[in-house]
C-alpha positions in Angstrom: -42.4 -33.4 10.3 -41.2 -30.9 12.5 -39.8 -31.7 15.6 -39.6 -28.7 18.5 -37.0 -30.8 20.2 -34.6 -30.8 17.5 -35.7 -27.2 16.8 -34.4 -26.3 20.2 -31.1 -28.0 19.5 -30.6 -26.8 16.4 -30.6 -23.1 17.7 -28.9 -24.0 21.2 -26.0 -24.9 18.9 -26.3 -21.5 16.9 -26.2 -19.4 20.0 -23.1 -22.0 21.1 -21.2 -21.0 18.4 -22.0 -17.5 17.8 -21.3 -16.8 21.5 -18.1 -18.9 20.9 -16.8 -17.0 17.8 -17.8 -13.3 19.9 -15.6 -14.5 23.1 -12.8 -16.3 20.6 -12.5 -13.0 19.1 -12.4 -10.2 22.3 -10.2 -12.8 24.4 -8.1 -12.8 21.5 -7.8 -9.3 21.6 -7.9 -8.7 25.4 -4.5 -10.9 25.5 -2.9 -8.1 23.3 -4.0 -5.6 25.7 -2.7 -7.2 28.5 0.7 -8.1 26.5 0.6 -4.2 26.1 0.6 -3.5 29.4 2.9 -6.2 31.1 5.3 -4.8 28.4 5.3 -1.2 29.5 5.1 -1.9 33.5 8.2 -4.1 32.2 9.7 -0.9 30.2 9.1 1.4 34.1 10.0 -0.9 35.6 13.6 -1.3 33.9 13.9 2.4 33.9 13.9 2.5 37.6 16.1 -0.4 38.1 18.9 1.9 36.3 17.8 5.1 37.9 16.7 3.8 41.4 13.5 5.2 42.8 12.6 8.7 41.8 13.2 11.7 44.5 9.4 11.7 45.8 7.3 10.6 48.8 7.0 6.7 49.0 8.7 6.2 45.3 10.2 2.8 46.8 6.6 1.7 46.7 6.7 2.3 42.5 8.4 -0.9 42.2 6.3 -3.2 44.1 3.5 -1.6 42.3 5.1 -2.6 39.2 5.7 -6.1 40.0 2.0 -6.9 41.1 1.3 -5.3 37.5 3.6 -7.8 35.7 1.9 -10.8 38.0 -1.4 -10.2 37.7 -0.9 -9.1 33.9 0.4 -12.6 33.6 -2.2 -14.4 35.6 -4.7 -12.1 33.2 -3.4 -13.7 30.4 -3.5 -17.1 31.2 -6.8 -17.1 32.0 -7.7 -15.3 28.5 -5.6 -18.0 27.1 -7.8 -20.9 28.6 -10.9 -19.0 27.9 -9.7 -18.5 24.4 -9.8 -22.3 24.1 -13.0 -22.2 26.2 -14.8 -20.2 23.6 -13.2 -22.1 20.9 -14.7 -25.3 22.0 -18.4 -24.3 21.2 -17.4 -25.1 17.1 -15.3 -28.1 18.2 -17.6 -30.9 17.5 -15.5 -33.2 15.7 -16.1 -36.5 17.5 -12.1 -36.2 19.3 -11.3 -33.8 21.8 -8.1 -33.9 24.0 -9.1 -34.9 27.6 -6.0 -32.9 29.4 -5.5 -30.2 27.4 -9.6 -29.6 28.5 -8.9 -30.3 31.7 -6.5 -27.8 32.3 -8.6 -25.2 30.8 -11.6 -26.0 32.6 -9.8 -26.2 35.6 -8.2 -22.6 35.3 -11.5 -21.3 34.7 -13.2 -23.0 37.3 -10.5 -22.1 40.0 -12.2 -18.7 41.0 -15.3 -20.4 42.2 -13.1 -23.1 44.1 -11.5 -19.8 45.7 -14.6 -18.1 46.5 -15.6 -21.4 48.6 -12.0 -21.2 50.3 -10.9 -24.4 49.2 -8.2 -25.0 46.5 -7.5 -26.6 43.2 -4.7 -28.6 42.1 -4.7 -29.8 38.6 -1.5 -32.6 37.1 -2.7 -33.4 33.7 0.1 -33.9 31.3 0.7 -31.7 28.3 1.1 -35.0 25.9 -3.0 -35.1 24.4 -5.2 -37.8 25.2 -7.8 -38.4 22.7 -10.9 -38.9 24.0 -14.0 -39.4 21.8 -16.6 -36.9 22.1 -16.9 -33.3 21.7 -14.6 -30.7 23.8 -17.5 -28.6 24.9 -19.5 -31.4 26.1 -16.5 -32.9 27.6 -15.5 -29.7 29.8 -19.3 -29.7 31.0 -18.8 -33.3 32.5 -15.4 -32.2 34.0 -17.0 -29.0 35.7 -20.3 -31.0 37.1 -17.7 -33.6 38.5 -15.9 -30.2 40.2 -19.2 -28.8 41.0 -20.0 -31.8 42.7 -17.2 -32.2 44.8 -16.3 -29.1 45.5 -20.0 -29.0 47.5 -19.0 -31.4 49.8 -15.3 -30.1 50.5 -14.9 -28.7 53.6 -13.2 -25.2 53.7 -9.4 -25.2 53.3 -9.7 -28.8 51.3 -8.1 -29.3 48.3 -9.3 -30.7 45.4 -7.1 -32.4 42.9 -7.6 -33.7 39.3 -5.4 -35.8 37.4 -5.1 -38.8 35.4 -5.6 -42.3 36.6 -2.8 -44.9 35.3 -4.3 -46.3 32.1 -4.1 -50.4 33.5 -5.4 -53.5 33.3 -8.1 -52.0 30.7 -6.7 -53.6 27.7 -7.1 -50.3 26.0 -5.9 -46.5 25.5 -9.0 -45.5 27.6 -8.8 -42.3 29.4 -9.6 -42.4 33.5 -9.6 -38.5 34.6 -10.1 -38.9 38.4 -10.9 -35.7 40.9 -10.7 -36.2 44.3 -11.2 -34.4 47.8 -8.9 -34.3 50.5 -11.8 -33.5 52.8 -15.2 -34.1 52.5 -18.3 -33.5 54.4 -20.7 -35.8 52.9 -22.1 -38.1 49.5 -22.0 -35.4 46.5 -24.7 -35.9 44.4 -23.5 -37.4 41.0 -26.2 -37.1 38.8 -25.3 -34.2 36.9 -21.4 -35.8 36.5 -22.8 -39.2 35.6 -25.2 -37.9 33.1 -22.5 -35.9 31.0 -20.3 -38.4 31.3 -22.7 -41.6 30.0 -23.7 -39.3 27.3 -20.2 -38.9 26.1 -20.4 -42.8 26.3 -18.0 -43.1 28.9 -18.8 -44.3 32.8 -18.6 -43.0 35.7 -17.9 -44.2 39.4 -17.5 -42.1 43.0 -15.5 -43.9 45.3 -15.0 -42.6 49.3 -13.9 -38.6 48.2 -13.2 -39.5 44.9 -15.1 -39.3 41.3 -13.3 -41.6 38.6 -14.5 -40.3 34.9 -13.9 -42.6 32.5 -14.0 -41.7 28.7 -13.1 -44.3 26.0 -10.3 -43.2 24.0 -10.2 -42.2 20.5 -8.8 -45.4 19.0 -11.3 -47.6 21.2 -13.9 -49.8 18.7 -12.1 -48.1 16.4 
């Protein structure tokens, strides 16, 4: 019998992963662009360090110049690094994903909104994996609703920081990915969070400017 419900999911997941493997392949390429040119503002800027600034009007100001280039080159390719792994997350549906190495890269790309709203981001998830059951696409959508969520009731110039909550007293490897608000206005609304979350069949609890996201390891009922 046919079913438009699974109809719909079936080509939501097409457009996921052809959208995925378009964006896997230009951010690919777009980091060897920027590798191009950090390399030759690197080559100038060499050149003038053994020649000194050439003989014309404000030619001290070629160096600066050159070292924004190199930073924001850099900074460029970082965030086509995460957005590399962003876009490679669409044909990750194995049922383990690793919950910091998501984290990070949600939070990188996610940091531009947080700007835009004059608050700032501080993200200390460990580079060791933690294996959390559940896809990696679904599980950077529960980590960006959780952001969403709190950043709408930071006040400006807050700060809000994710990391990982010591693994005790839970008799197991689960995973406890916490995101909290040095400042908040008011009760963010957690449905959206909570949702994604339970659907990954984790749990979820918001404490006074603070949402605890709990995802049950890979290992767990295993």
């Amino acid at each position: 019998m046919f079913s438009p419900g699974l109809a719909l999911l079936e080509v939501t997941m097409r457009d996921a992963l052809f959208i995925g493997e378009i964006l896997a392949s230009v951010t690919h390429e777009m980091q060897n662009v920027l590798a191009i040119i950090k390399e030759s503002g690197a080559l100038a800027e060499d050149i003038l360090h053994l020649n000194g600034p050439p003989p014309m009007k404000h030619g001290d100001k070629l160096t600066v110049a050159l070292g924004n280039i190199g930073q924001q080159t850099g900074r460029g390719r970082n965030l086509m690094f995460m957005l590399n792994g962003f876009a490679h997350a669409a044909e990750d549906f194995p049922e383990v994903s690793d919950l910091c190495r998501c984290g990070r890269q949600i939070c990188t790309l996610a940091e531009r909104k947080i700007m835009l709203a004059e608050c700032l981001l501080e993200a200390a998830l460990p580079e060791k994996p933690v294996r959390v059951r559940g896809n990696a696409l679904l599980l950077m959508q529960a980590i960006y609703a959780a952001l969403q969520a709190m950043l709408a009731v930071t006040a400006k110039k807050g700060t809000l920081h994710v990391s990982l909550e010591p693994l005790a007293a839970s008799g197991n490897d689960s995973a406890h990915l916490v995101i909290r608000s040095d400042n908040t206005t008011g009760q963010p609304d957690t449905a959206s969070p909570a949702a994604l979350v339970a659907e990954l069949g984790g749990t979820f609890r918001h404490t006074h400017g603070a949402m605890v996201l709990h995802f049950p390891s890979a290992t767990e009922g295993a």
